[in-house]
N, C-alpha and C positions, 0 to 999 in steps of 0.2 A: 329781826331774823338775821342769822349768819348762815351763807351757802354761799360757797364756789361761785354754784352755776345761778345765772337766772338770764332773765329775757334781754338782750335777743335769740337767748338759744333757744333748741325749738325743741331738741330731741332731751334723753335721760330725764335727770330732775329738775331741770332750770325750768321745763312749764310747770311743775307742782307748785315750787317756789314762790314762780311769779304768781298764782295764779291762789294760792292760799294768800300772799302779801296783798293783792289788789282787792280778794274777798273782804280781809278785815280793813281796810280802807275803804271802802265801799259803804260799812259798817258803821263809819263815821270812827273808829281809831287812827291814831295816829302812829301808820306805820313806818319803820326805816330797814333799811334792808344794808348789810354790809357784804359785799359781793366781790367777786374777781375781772377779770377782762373777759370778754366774753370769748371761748377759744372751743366749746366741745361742740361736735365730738372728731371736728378735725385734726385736734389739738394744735393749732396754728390760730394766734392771736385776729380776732376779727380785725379786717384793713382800717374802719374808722375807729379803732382804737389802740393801732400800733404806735408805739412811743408815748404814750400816755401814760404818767407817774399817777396822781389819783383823780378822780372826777366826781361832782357829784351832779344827780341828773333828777328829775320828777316823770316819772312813769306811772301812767292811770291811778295817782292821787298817792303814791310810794315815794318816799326820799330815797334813793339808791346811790350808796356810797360805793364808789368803787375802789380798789387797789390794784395797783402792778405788781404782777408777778410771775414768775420763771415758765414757762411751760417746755416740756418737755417732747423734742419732735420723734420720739422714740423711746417706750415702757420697759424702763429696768428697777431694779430696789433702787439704787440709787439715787436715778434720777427724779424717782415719783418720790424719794425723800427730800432733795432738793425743792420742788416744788412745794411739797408740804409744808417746809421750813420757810419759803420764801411767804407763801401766805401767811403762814403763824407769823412772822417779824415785822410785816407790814401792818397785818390787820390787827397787833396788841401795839405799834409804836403809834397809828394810828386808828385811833378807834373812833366812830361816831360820838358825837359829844351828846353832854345832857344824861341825865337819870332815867333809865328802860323803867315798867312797872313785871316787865318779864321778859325772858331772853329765850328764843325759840332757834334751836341749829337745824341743818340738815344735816347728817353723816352716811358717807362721807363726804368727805373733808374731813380727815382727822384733826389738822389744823384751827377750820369752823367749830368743831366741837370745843377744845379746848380755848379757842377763844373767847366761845357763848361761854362755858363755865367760869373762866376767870374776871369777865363782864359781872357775869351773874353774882359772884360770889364779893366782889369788888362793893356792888350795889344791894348786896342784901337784898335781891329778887329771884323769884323761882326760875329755873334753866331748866328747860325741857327741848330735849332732844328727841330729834327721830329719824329710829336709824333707816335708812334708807337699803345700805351695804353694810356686812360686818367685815372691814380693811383687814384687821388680824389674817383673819378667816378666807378673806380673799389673794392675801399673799402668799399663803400657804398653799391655797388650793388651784390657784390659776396658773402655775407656771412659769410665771416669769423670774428671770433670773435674779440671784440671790433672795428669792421669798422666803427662803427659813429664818432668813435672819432680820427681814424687813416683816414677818408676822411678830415676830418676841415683839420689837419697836412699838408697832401700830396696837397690837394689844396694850401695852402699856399705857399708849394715848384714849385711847376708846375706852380703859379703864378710869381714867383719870377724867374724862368727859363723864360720865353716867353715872359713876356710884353717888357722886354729888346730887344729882337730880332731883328736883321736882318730883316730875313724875317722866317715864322715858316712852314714847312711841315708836311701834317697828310697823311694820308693813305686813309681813305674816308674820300668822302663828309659828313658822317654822321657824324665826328669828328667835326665840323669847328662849329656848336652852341657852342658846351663845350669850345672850345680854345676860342671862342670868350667873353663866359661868363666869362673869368680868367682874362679877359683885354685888348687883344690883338685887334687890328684894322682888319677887315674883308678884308682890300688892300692886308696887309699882309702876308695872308695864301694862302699857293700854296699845292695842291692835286699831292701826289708824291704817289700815288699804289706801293706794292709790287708785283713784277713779279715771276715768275714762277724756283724755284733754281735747279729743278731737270729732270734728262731727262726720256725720253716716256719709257714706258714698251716694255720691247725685248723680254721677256721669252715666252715659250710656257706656255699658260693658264693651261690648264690640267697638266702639268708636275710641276708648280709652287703648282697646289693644293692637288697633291700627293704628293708631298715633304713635305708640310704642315701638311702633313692627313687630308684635307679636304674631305672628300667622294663626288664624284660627285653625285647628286640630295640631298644634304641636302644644305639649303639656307645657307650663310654664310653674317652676318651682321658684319661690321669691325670699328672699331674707331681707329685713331691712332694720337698722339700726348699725350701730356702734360694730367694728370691725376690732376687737382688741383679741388678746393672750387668751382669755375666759371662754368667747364663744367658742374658741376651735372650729372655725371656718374652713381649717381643709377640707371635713367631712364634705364639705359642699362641693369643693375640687373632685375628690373622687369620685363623687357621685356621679358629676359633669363627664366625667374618662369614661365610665363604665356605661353611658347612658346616653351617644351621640344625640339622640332624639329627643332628650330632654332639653328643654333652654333653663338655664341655671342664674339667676339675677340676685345679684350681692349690691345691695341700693342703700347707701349712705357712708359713714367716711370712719377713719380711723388707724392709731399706729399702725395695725397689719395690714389696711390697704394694699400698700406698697410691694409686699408680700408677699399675700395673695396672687397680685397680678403677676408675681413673679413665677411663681407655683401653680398659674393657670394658663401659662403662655402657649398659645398655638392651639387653646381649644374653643372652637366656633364659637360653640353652644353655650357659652359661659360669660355674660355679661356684667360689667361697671355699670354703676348709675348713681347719679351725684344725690345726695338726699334729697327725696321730692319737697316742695313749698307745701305750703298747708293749707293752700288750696285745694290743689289735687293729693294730697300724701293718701288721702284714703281711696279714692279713686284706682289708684295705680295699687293700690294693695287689694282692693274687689278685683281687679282685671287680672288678674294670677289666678289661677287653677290650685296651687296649695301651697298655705306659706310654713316657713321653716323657723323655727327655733332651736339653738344648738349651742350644747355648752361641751366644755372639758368633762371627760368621766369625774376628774377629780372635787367636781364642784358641788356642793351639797346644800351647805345651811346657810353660804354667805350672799348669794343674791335673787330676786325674782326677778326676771327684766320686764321692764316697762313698755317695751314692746306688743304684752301680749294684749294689756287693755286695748291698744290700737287694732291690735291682731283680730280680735273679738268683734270688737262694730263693726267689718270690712265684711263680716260675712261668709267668709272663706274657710274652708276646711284647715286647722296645723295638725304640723307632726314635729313633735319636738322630741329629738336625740338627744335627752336629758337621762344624770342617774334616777332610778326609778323613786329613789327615795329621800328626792328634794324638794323643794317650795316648788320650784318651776312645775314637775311632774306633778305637784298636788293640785296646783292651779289651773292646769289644762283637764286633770281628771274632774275637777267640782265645775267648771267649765262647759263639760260634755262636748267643746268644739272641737273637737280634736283627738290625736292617738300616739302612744307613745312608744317609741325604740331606743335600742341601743344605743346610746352615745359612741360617739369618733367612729363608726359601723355605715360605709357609705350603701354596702349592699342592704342591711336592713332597713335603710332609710330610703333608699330605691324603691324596696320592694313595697312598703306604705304607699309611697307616692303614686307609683302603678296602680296599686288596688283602690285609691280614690282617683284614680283618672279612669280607671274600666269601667266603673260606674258612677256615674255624673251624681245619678240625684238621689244615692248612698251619700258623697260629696255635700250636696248643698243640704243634706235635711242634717249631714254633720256640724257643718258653718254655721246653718241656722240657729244652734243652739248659741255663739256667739250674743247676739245683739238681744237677744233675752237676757242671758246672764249678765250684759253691763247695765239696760234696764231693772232688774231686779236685787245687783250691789254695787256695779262699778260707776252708779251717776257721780257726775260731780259735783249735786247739792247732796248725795247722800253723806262723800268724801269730804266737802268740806264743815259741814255737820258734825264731823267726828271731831275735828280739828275743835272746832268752836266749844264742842263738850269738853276737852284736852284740856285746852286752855280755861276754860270757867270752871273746872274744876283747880288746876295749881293755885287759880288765882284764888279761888274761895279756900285754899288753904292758909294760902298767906293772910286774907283776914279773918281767919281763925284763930292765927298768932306763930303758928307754926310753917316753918316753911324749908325745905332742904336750899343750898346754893350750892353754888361753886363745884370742886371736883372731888377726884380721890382721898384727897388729904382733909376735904372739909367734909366727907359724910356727915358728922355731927349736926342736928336740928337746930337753930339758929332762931332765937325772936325774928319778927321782920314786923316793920311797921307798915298796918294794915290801911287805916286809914287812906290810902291813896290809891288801895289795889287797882281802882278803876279807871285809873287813867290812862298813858300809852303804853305800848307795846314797840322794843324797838327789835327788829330781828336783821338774820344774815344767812346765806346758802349754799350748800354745797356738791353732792351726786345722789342718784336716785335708781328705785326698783318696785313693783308693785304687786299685791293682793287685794281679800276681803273678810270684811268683821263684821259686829254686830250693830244694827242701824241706829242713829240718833238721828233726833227731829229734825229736821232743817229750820235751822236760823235758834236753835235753842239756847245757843249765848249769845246772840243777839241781842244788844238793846238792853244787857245786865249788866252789862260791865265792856268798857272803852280799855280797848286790849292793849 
C-alpha cells in the first residue's frame, strides 16, 4: 500500500489505511505499507519523528516504511507542490524492496499515486487505486491560492495514476464523473465507502459536558476535524457574532487554525480545542447539542469528509452548510441525520441550529437516524469486505492473464504472470473522505488468495 498518511495519525485517511493494512495482515498476507512522517492534520511533523530521514517500523503484523518529507506549515499551490515532489523523489529513489503481487494507493497523495503506478507497472502487477479526494478538482474548487494552475498540474498526475489501473476505487458515487473525465473506463470503477473507525459514545452526557464546562441550557454547536481552505470555517465565526448565546467549538487542528483564532478574537462564546484522543473523541462529539459540517460553496465533487461517519455514531443531530449538489449533501440526505443549508450563510446556519435546540426530541429522533445508518452501511467489516472483493477481483484478473499496470502512458493490457497472484501484497498511503455502496460478504477474499 502507498499513502501519505497512516497511524499514528488518528484523524482523515491514515485510520482507513492503517486499518485496511492490518485487516489484510491479520489475513495472513504479507503486508508493506510505504508511508510519510506522521504530521496531519496539524501539518507539523510528529516530535518522535523529527529529523528522521527514512524508518522502517512493524505495526499490528504491517512492515511500515517510512520517508522524510517537506511539510508545509501553511496551504499555498506551491507549497502543496513542494510537498507533493518531495514525497514523489523520496518514495521512487527509495522504494520498498522485493516484488508486490499488487499495489494498492490512497489518493490523495498525488505523489502516492504515481508512485503505486510506476511500482506497479515496474512489476507487472495490478495498481489499484482509491481515490479518497480528486486534487485536480480540489484545487480548483477550494481556494487556495494559485489553484487554477495547481488544478491543470494535479490533473495531470491523477491522470497518469488511474487510466493505468487495475481497477480504480472512490468513495462515492459522486466521484465516478471526475475519475471518469481523467480517462478511466466506467467498467472499471468500483464504489468502496469508508466505514465507520470509531466506537459508540459510553460517557455519561452530562458528566462529559461539565467536564468540558459546557453549562447545561447554553446550546453547544461543535465542528471537529481538519481546519483547512475547503471547510470555510468562517461561516462558524459568524455565526459565533450573530449568536452571543451560542457556544461555538472548532475542536481539532489545521493550517487555518491560526486564522481563525485570529478572525475570532474577543469572542467569548467561540472556542479551541486540541483534537480529542480516541478515547473520548466520540464522547465529546455526543455531548454537543449539534454538530456542524461546512464546506466552501465552491466545493462540489472533490471530497466527502470523513468526519461524518464519526458524525453518525455520536448520535447527534448535523447540519451541514454544503452546495446542495454535492457528495457531502447526498451523504447527510441518505443519512436522514441531519439537514441542510446554505453554505458560507452564517444566518441560515443559525437559524437550523435554533430549530433543533427548540425542540430537543425533534433533535435526537434526527441523530437517531445516525447509528442506524452506520449499522446498516458504514460497519467496518462491511467496509472492509468491499476492499477484499476489490482486491480478489484485480487479482483474479491477473490470473486470467490479463492485467492493466502502470499509468497514463501504459493503459495498454499487458500479459502478467499469474501463477503467483496469491502471494503478497505490498501497499502505501496517502488522504481520505467517506461514503456508502453496495454490500459484500465479509471475509469474501479471505483465505483465496494471500494479498
Amino acid at each position: 500500500m502507498v499513502s501519505t498518511n497512516y497511524a499514528p495519525e488518528v484523524t482523515g485517511i491514515g485510520p482507513y489505511a492503517t486499518q485496511l493494512a492490518e485487516h489484510w495482515a491479520a489475513s495472513g498476507a504479507r503486508t508493506e505499507v510505504l508511508t510519510g512522517m506522521p504530521h496531519y492534520p496539524a501539518w507539523r511533523v510528529d516530535e518522535r519523528y523529527r529529523g528522521v530521514w527514512s524508518r522502517v517500523e512493524s505495526r499490528e503484523g504491517v512492515r511500515v516504511h517510512r520517508r522524510r518529507h517537506y511539510v508545509p506549515p501553511r496551504q499555498t499551490a506551491l507549497r502543496r507542490a513542494a510537498f507533493e515532489a518531495s514525497v514523489l523523489a523520496h518514495g521512487i529513489l527509495a522504494p520498498p524492496p522485493g516484488r508486490p503481487d499488487a499495489v494498492v494507493s490512497q489518493m490523495p497523495s498525488l505523489a502516492g499515486g504515481v508512485i503505486a503506478a510506476r511500482l506497479a507497472r515496474r512489476h507487472r502487477v495490478p495498481h489499484i487505486p482509491v481515490v479518497q479526494d480528486l486534487m485536480g478538482a480540489a484545487a480548483a474548487q477550494s481556494g487556495i491560492r494559485g489553484g487554477g494552475r495547481a488544478a491543470a498540474v494535479a490533473a495531470k498526475a491523477e491522470r497518469y495514476a488511474l487510466r493505468g489501473a487495475a481497477l480504480v476505487g472512490v468513495i462515492h458515487e459522486s466521484f465516478v464523473e471526475g475519475v471518469t473525465a481523467l480517462g478511466v473506463d466506467p467498467g472499471r470503477i468500483r464504489v468502496v465507502p469508508n466505514w465507520t473507525h470509531v466506537e459508540r459514545p459510553s460517557a455519561d452526557r452530562a458528566a462529559t459536558r461539565s467536564r468540558l464546562g459546557w453549562r447545561q441550557g447554553t446550546p453547544v454547536l461543535l465542528h471537529s476535524g481538519n481546519m483547512g481552505l475547503k471547510q470555510g470555517l468562517d461561516v462558524l465565526v459568524g455565526l459565533a457574532r450573530l449568536a452571543p448565546d451560542v457556544r461555538v467549538v472548532l475542536m481539532g487542528d489545521g493550517n487555518q487554525r491560526d486564522g481563525l483564532r485570529e478572525l475570532a478574537a474577543g469572542l467569548p462564546n467561540l472556542d479551541f480545542l486540541p483534537p480529542a484522543g480516541a478515547d473520548e473523541f466520540t464522547d465529546v462529539l455526543a455531548a454537543a447539542d449539534v454538530l456542524a459540517v461546512t464546506q466552501r460553496a465552491s466545493v462540489l465533487d472533490m471530497s466527502v469528509p470523513s468526519k461524518l461517519t464519526s458524525y453518525f455514531v455520536s448520535g447527534r443531530p448535523v447540519v451541514a452548510s454544503v452546495a446542495g449538489e454535492g457528495g457531502t449533501a447526498d451523504e447527510v440526505r441518505r443519512s436522514g441525520a441531519g439537514v441542510l443549508v446554505a453554505p458560507e450563510d452564517p444566518a441560515a446556519l443559525l437559524a437550523a441550529v435554533r430549530a433543533l435546540v427548540a425542540d430537543p426530541e425533534a433533535a435526537d429522533a434526527l441523530g437517531a437516524h445516525g447509528p442506524r445508518y452506520v449499522a446498516e452501511h458504514l460497519s467496518r467489516e462491511a467496509g472492509l469486505a468491499r476492499f477484499d472483493a476489490l482486491l480478489t477481483e484485480a487479482l483474479g484478473d491477473a490470473r486470467g492473464g490479463r492485467v492493466r499496470t502502470g499509468g497514463a502512458g501504459s493503459g495498454d493490457d499487458v500479459r502478467a504472470g499469474a501463477g503467483d497472484a496469491a502471494g503478497d501484497v505490498r501497499a502505501g498511503a496517502a488522504d481520505a473522505g467517506d461514503a456508502p455502496a453496495g454490500e459484500a460478504e465479509p471475509g469474501d477474499a479471505q483465505g483465496r488468495a494471500r494479498r
